[in-house]
C-alpha positions in Angstrom: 54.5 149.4 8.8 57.4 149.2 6.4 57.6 152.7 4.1 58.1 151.3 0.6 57.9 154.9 -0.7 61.7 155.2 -0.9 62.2 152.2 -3.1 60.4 153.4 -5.9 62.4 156.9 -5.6 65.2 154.4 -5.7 64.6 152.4 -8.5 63.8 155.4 -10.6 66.9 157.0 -9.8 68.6 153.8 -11.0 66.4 153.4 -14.2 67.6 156.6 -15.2 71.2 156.1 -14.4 70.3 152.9 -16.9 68.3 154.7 -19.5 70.9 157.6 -19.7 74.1 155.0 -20.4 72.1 153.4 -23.8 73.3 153.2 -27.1 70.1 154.3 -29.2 69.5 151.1 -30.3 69.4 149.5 -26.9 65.9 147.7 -26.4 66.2 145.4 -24.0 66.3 146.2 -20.7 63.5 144.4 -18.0 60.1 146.1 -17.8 58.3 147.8 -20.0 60.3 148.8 -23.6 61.7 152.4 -23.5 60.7 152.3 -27.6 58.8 149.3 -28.5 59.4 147.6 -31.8 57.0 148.6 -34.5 56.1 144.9 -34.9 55.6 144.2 -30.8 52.0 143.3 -31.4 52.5 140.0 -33.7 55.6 139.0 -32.4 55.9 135.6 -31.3 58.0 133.8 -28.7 61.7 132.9 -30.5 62.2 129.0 -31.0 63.6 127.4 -27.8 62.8 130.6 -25.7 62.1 128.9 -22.0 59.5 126.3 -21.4 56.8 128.3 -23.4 58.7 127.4 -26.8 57.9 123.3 -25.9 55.2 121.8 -28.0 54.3 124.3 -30.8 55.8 127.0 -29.2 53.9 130.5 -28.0 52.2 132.5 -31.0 49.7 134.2 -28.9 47.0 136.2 -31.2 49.9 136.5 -34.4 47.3 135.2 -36.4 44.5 138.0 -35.9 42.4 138.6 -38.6 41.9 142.8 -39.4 38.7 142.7 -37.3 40.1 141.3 -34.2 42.8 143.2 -33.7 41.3 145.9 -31.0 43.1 148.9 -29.3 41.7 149.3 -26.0 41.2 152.8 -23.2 39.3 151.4 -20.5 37.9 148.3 -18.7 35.0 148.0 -20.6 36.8 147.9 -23.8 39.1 145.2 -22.5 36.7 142.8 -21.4 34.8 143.3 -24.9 38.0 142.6 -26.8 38.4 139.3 -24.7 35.0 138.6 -25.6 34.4 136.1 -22.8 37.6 134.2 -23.1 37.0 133.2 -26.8 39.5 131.2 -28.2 39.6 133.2 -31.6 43.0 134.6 -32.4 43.2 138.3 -31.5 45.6 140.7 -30.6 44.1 143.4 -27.8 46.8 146.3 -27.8 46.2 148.4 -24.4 46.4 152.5 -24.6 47.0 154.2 -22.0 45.6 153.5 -18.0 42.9 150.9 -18.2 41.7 150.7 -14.5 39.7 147.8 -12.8 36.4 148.6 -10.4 34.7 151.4 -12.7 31.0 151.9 -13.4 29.9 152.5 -17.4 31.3 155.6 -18.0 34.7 154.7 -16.5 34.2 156.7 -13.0 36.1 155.1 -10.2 34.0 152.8 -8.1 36.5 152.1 -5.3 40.4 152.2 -4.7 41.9 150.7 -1.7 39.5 149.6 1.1 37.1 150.1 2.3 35.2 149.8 -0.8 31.2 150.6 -0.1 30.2 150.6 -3.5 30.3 146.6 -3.0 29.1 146.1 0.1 26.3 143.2 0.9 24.4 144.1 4.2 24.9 143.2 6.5 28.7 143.5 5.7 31.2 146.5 6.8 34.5 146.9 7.2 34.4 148.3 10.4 31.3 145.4 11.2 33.3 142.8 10.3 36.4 143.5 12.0 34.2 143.9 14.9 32.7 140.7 15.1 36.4 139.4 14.9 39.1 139.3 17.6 42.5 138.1 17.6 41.9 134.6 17.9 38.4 133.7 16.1 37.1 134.7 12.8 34.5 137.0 12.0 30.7 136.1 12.6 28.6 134.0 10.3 26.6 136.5 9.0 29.4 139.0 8.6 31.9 136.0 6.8 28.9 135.3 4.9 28.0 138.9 3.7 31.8 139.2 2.8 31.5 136.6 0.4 28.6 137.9 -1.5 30.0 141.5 -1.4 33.4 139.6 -3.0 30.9 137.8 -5.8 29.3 141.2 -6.3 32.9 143.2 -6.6 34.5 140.4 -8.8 33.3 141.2 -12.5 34.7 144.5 -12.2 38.1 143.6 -11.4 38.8 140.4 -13.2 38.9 139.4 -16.5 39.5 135.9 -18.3 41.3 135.7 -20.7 41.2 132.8 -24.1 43.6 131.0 -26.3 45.0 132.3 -29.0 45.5 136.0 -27.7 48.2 138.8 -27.4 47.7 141.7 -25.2 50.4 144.3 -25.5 51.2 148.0 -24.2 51.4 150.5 -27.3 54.6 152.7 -26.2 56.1 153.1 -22.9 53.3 154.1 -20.6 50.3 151.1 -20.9 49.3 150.4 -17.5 46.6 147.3 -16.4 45.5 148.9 -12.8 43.4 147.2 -10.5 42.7 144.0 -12.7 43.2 140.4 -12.1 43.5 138.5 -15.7 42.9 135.2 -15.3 44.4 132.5 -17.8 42.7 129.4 -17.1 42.6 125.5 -18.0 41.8 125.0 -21.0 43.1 127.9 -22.3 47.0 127.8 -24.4 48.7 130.0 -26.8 49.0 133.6 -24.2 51.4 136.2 -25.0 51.5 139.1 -22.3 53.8 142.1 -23.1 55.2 145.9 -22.4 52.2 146.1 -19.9 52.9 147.5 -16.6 50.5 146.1 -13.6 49.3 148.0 -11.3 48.1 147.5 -7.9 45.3 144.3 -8.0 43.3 145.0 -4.9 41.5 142.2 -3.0 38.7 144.9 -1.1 37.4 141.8 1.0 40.2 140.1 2.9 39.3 137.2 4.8 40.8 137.2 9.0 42.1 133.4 9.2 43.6 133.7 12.8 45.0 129.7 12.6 46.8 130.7 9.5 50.4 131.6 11.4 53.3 132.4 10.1 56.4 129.8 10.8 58.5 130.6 13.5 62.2 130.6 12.9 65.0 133.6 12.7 64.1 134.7 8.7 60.3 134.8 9.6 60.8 136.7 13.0 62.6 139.5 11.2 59.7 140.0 8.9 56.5 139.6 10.8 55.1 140.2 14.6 55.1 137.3 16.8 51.2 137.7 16.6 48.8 134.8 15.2 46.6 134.9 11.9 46.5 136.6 8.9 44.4 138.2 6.3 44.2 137.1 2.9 43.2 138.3 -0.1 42.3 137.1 -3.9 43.6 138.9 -7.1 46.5 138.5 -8.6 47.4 140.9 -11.1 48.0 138.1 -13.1 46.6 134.7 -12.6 47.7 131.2 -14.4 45.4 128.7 -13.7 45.8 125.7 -15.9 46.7 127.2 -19.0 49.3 126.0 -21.3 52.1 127.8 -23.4 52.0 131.4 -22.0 54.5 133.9 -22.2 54.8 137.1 -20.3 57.8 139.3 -21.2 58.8 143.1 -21.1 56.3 143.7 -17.8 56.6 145.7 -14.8 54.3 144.3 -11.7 53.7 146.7 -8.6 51.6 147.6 -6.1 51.8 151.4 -7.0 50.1 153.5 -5.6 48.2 151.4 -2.4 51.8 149.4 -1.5 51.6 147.2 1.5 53.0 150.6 4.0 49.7 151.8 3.4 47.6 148.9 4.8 45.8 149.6 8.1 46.5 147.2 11.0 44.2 145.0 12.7 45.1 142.2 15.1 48.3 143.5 15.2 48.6 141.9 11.5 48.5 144.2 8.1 45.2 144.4 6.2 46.6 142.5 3.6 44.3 143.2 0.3 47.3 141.7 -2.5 47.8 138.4 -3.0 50.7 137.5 -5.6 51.6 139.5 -9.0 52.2 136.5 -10.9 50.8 133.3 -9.6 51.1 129.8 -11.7 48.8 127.3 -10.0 46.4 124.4 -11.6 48.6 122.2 -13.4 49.4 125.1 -15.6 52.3 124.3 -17.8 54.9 125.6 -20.2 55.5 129.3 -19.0 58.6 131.5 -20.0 58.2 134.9 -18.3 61.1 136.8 -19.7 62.9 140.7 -19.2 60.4 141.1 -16.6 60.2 143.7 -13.2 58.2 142.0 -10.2 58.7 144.9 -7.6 57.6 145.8 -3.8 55.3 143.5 -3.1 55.0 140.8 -0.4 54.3 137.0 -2.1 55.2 137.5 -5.4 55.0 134.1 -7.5 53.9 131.3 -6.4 54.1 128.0 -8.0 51.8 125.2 -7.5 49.3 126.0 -5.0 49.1 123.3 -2.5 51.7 120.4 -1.0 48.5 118.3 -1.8 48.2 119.4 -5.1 49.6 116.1 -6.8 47.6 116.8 -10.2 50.7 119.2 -10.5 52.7 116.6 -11.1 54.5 116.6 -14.3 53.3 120.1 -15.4 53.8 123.5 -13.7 57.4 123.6 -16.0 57.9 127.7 -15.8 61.3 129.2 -16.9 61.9 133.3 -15.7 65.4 134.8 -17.0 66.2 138.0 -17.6 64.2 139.6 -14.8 64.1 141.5 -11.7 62.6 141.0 -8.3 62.9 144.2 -6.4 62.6 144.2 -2.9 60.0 141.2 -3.2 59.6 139.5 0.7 59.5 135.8 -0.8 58.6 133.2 -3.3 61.1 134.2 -6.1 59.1 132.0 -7.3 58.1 129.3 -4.5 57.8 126.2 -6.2 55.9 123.1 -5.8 55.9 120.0 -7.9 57.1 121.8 -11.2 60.6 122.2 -12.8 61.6 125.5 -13.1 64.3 127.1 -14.6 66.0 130.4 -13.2 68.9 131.8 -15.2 70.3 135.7 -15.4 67.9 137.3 -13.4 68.3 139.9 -10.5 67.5 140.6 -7.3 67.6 143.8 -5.7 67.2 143.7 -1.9 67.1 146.8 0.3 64.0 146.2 2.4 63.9 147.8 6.1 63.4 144.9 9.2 59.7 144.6 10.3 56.1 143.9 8.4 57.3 144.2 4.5 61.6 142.2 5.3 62.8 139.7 3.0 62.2 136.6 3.6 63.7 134.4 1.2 63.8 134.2 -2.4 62.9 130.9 -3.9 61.3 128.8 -1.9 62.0 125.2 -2.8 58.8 123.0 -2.2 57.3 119.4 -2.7 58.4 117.5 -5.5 59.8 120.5 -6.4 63.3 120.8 -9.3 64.3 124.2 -9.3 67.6 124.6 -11.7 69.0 128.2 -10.8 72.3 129.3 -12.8 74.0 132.2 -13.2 71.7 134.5 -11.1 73.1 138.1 -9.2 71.4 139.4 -5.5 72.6 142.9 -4.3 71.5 144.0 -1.0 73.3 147.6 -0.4 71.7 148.1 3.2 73.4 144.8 4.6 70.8 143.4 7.1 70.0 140.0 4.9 72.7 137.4 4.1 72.9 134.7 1.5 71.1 131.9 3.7 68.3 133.7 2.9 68.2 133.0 -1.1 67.0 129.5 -0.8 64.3 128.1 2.0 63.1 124.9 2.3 59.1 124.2 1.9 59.8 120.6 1.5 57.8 119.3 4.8 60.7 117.0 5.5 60.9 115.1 1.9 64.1 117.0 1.2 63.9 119.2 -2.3 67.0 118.8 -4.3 68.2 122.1 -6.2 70.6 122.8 -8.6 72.7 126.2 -8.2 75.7 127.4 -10.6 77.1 130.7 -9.6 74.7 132.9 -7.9 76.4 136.2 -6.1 75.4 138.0 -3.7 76.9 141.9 -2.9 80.3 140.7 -4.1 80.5 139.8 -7.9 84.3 138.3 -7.5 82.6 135.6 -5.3 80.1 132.9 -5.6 77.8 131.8 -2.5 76.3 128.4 -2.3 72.4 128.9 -1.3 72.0 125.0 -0.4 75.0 124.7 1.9 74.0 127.8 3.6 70.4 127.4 4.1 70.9 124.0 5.5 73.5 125.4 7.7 71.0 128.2 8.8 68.3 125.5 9.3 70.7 123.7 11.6 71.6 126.5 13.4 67.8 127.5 14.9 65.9 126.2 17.8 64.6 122.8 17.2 61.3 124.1 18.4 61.7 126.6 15.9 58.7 125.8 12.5 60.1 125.7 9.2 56.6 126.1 7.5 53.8 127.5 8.4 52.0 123.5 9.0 53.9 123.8 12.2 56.9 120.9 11.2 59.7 122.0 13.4 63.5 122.0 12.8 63.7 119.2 14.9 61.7 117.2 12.8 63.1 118.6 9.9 67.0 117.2 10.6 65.9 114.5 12.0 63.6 113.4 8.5 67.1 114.5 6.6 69.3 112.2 8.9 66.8 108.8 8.6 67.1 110.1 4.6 71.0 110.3 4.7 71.3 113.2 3.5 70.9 117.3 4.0 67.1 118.8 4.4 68.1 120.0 1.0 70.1 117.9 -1.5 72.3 119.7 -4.0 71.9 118.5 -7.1 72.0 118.8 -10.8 71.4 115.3 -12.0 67.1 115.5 -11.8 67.0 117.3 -14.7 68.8 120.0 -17.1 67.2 122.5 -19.4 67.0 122.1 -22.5 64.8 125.2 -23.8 67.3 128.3 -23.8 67.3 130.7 -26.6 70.8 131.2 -26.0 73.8 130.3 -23.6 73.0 132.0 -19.9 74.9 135.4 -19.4 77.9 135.6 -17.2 76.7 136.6 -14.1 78.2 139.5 -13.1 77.0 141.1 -16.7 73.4 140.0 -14.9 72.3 143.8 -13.4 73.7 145.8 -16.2 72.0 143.7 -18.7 68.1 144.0 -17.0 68.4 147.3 -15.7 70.4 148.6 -19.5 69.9 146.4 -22.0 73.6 146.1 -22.5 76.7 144.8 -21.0 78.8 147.3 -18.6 82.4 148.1 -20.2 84.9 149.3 -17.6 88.3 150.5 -17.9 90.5 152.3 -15.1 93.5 154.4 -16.4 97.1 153.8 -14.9 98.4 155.6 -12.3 102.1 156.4 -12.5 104.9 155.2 -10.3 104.8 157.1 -6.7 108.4 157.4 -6.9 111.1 158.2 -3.5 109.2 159.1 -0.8 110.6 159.3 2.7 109.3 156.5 5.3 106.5 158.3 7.6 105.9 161.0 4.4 102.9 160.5 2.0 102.1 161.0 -1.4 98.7 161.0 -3.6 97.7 160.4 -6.8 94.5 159.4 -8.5 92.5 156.9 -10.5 90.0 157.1 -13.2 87.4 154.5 -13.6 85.4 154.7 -16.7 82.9 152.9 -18.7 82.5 152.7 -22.3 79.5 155.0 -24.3 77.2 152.8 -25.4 77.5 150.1 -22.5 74.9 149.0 -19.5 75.2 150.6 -16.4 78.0 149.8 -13.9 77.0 149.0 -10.3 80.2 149.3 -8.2 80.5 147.3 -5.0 84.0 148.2 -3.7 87.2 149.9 -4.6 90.2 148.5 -2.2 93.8 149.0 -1.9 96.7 146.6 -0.7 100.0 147.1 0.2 101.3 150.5 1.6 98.1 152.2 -0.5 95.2 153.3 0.6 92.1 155.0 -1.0 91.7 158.3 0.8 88.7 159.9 -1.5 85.7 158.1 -3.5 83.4 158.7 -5.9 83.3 155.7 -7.9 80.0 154.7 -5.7 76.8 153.1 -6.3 76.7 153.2 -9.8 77.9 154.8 -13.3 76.6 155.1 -16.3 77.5 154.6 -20.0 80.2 157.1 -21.3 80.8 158.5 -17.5 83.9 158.4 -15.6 84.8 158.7 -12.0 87.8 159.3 -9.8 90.0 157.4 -6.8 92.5 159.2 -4.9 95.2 156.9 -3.2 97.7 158.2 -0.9 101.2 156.1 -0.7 102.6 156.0 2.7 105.8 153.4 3.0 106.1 151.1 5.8 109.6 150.2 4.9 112.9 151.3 2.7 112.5 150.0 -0.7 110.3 148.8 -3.3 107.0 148.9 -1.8 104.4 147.4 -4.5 100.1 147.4 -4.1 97.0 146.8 -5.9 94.4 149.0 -6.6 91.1 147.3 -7.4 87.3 148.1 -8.7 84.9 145.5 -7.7 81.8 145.6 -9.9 79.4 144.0 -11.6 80.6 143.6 -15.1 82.2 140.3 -16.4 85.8 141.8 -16.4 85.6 142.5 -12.4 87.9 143.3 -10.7 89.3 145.7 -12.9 93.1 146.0 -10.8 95.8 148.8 -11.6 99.3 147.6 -9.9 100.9 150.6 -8.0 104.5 151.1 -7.1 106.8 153.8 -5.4 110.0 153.5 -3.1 110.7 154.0 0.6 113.4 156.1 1.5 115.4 157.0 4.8 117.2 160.1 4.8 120.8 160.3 6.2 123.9 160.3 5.0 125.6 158.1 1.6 128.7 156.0 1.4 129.1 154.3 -1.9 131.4 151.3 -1.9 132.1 150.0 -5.6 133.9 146.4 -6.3 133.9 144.3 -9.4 134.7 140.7 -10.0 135.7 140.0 -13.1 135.8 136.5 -15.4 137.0 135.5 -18.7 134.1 135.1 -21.8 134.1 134.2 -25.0 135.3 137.0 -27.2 136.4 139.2 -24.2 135.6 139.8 -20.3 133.0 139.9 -17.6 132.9 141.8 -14.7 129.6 142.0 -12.1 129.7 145.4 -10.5 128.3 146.2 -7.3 127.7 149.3 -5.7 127.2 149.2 -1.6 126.2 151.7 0.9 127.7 152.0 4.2 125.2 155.2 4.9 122.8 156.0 7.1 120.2 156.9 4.6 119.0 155.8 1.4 121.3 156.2 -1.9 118.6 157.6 -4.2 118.8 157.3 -8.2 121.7 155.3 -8.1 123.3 155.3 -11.9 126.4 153.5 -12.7 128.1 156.2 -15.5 131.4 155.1 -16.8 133.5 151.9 -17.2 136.8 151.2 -18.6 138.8 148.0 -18.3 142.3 149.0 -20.0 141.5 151.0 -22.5 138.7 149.2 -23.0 135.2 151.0 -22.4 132.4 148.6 -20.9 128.8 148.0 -23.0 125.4 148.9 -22.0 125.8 152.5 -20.1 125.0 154.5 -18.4 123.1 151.5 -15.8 120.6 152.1 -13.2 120.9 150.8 -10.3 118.2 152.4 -8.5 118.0 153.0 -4.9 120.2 151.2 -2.3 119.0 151.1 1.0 121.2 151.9 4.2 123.4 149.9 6.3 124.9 147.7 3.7 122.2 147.4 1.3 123.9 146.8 -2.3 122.7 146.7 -6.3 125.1 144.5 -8.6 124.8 145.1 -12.9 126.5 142.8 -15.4 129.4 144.9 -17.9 131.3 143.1 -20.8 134.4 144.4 -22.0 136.2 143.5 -25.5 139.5 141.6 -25.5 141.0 144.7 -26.6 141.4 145.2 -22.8 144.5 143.3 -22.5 145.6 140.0 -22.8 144.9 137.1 -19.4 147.1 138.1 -16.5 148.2 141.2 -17.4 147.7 144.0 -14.8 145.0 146.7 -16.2 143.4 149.8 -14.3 139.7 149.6 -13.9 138.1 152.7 -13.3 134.2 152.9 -12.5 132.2 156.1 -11.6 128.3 156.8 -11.0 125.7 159.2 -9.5 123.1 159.4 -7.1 120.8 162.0 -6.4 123.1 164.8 -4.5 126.7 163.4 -5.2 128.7 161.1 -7.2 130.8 158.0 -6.3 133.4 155.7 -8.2 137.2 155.9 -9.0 140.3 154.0 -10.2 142.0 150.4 -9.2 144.6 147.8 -10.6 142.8 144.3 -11.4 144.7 141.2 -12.8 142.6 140.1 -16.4 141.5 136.8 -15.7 
């Protein structure tokens, strides 16, 4: 089983490189509010705020009277406060831990499975498992006796939840554990924030060996070849029909009984989650906004069934501004609605095995996903880009509309439709695309009779129209979630290498910085062209507001001369990649023989004469400086000159002198006398030119 514990060590190790880089007034990071506003609680969604602004917008319970505004310790609290779904306005403010699957006085009934306190006889865990094998369900009895022990578990884990409401975390650390809220048809007007879920535990999963996995290289890296599956029922959050909901400022995981921790049966996980946020029923009008969906296997699914054609026209759901860490698919998987997904991140470091990613949004029936401007980092390198976009279609050919995604490198967009339809191309033809068993085969060839790709890129089916405010660039995506702010990198210069001998070496070194006050900076490379190379590193991973790191680079010439580079920071900030141009000289050592000639011509007001300066050596004239210059008595303008260095074997530098007319008058004879320096001797002398 996949070990998920290292992600969360990960991700709080990165939220504290975020939370340590704020300005104080910084606020807006994804997940739960480090300080909340003081008026959180009767907030309301700002005008044209995603989908859930449409209509009369998202108020939630901002209209509580005194008496129904309730602050709220435990389970049986909560479910008072909701008061049966009632559609009177009221804000329900949670405190604390409130924890699902309790008896009266708040003692813990069960946890993970198995969960005895719920049982029906004849049912078991270890009986129903029994009467199962790897190919047929369970028995009767047992199947049956699982279904009243799920009716008799359900009212302590699930809660409805009725128009007109807000439910919101006071301060930093309110936590909904073990709790499925529903938010059902006919219900509108939901507002969900600074709540972090926890953990919603199905204790009754249900063996369905015909439900099998599709068979194709992204699957095969994420699951056994074995048949059948458990599923469960829960989400930690469930919207089932209703209308204008917003969730913002959440965190949804599966802390502390994560997916590693599920026994194995049938050579297939015990699988007791089902999705985090799920949006199913002809529910409509969602914006779920700032938002952490985190270690967990099906995260959002929307639209629950290709048959589901009451979906039609409704399921419209925008998510920006969030984060899906190490999620294995359906970021979101959509069916039927149109779905916006702008700035958000994904963060993708999952080991190979039960638990891999899969894909990330999962484009369905009828489906109009609309994804711009969206940033997918995957530091451990064993997923590619194919893998942001899969095709659920069942050969009617989704079209999707992408504008810049990124993945790893923020210098470079990827194009998720070319690449997935390449990938799809590239497998088996006996390979399955979905789980319904349509194969690749059939898949092409339904695209080919169609004209067309088994995924259309396109932006013409629809464009948002509900967005608060013009999408961030992408590469400001990750500091912007994970900080709140923008990162703000500078590098200092670095100064010129100077003469150094072909085969010698010399160092110097870089500082990247980023501003106090900004987001974090994630770095993804620092490079170096030319005859530079970085020898020593720390600029990696990340760095935080007001911190600074250092790049040595080592100069080594190829060649004599000029030898110019590049030093560059790739990172994810909009000014990426931050580049410092390098310079230094190749020399050869050896001996110097300065040759000096000068062609003169007549100007206006007085003479010209184009010095040059040749060496006959066998080794490089270094620091070449032309000194003195007479024509006549006439001194030239514009000394002393450098010429810099002239290579061996004939190389040569010319520079440009004027002279007055007070040097003679046109044919007379004159003395011309021209003298220089070079590093360790001088050259130069005196010889009779004709004035032009």
């Amino acid at each position: 089983m996949k070990n998920r514990n290292f992600v969360y060590a990960a991700l709080g190790g990165l939220c504290a490189l975020a939370i340590a880089g704020l300005a104080p007034f910084a606020q807006a990071q994804a997940g739960v509010f480090l300080n909340p506003p003081a008026d959180l609680a009767t907030q309301t969604l700002p005008a044209n705020d995603g989908w859930a602004a449409s209509g009369a917008g998202t108020t939630g319970g901002a209209a509580a009277a005194p008496d129904h505004i309730f602050t709220v310790t435990n389970f049986a609290q909560l479910k008072t406060a909701l008061n049966n779904a009632s559609a009177t306005a009221k804000i329900i403010q949670i405190s604390g831990i409130v924890t699902g699957a309790v008896n009266a006085t708040n003692v813990p009934l069960s946890t993970a499975p198995p969960c005895t306190a719920f049982d029906v006889a004849p049912y078991t865990e270890s009986a129903y498992i029994a009467s199962a094998t790897a190919t047929t369900p369970a028995s009767s009895a047992q199947s049956s006796a699982l279904s009243k022990s799920e009716t008799a578990y359900k009212p302590f884990v699930s809660l409805a939840v009725g128009s007109n409401t807000t439910i919101v975390g006071l301060g930093n650390n309110a936590v909904i554990k073990g709790i499925n809220l529903t938010v059902s048809s006919p219900v509108i007007n939901v507002i969900i924030r600074n709540i972090t879920f926890q953990d919603a535990i199905d204790c009754y999963p249900v063996w369905s060996p015909t439900d099998i996995n599709s068979n194709n290289p992204f699957y095969r890296q994420a699951n056994s070849s074995f048949p059948g599956n458990f599923n469960s029922a829960f989400d930690n959050v469930s919207i089932l029909g209703a209308k204008n909901w917003w969730v913002d400022h959440c965190t949804f995981t599966d802390t502390p009984d994560t997916d590693d921790t599920e026994p194995i049966f049938f050579n297939r996980p015990y699988q007791w989650h089902d999705g985090e946020l799920d949006i199913t029923n002809a529910s409509d009008l969602g914006t779920v906004s700032w938002t952490i969906l985190s270690n967990h296997g099906k995260t959002d699914l929307i639209g629950g069934s290709d048959g589901a054609t009451g979906d039609t026209g409704h399921l419209r759901t925008t998510f920006h501004h969030d984060i899906w860490l190490n999620a294995e698919e359906r970021q979101p998987r959509v069916r039927y609605g149109q779905v916006d997904l702008y700035n958000n991140f994904y963060s993708i470091n999952h080991p190979l095995g039960n638990g891999a990613y899969v894909y990330s949004w999962g484009a369905g029936v009828q489906s109009h996903i609309y994804a711009q401007n969206n940033a997918f980092i995957n530091p451990n390198g064993l997923y590619s880009p194919s893998q942001i976009l899969y095709d659920y279609g069942i050969m009617t050919q989704p079209q999707v509309c992408v504008i810049d995604a990124r993945w790893n490198n923020p210098d470079v967009t990827v194009d998720p439709v070319a690449l997935a339809n390449a990938a799809i191309a590239s497998w088996a033809p006996t390979d399955t695309v979905s789980a319904t068993g349509v194969t690749v085969a059939q898949t092409l060839a339904a695209a080919a009779a169609a004209h067309t790709t088994p995924l259309v890129p396109s932006c013409a089916f629809w464009t948002p129209t509900f967005r608060h405010a013009a999408p961030d660039a992408t590469e400001d995506v990750p500091a912007l979630v994970l900080s709140g702010a923008v990162a703000m990198p500078s590098v200092g210069s670095i100064p010129d290498f100077g003469n150094v001998a072909v085969g010698q070496s010399a160092s110097a070194t870089a500082t990247l910085s980023n501003a106090a006050g900004a987001g974090i900076l994630l770095i993804n490379a620092v490079t170096a062209t030319g005859d530079y190379t970085v020898t020593s590193n720390n600029c990696v991973s990340s760095l935080a507001a007001g911190s600074s790191c250092l790049v040595g680079v080592t100069y080594a010439p190829s060649a004599e001369g000029t030898r110019t580079g590049t030093l560059s920071f790739s990172d994810w900030a909009k000014s990426s990649p931050q580049t410092v141009n390098l310079s230094g000289s190749g020399v050869v050592a050896g001996t110097q023989q300065l040759i000096t000639t000068a062609v003169l011509s007549k100007i206006a007001g007085g003479y010209q004469a184009v010095v040059t300066v040749k060496n006959n050596g066998t080794g490089t004239a270094q620091n070449v400086t032309l000194t003195t210059a007479a024509l006549g008595s006439a001194a030239g303008a514009a000394l002393p000159a450098s010429l810099g260095n002239i290579s061996h074997g004939g190389g040569s530098a010319s520079v440009t002198l004027t002279f007055p007319a007070s040097a003679g008058v046109s044919g007379a004879p004159v003395v011309e006398k021209l003298t220089g320096s070079y590093t360790g001797g001088t050259f130069g002398g005196s010889f009779r030119a004709t004035l032009p």
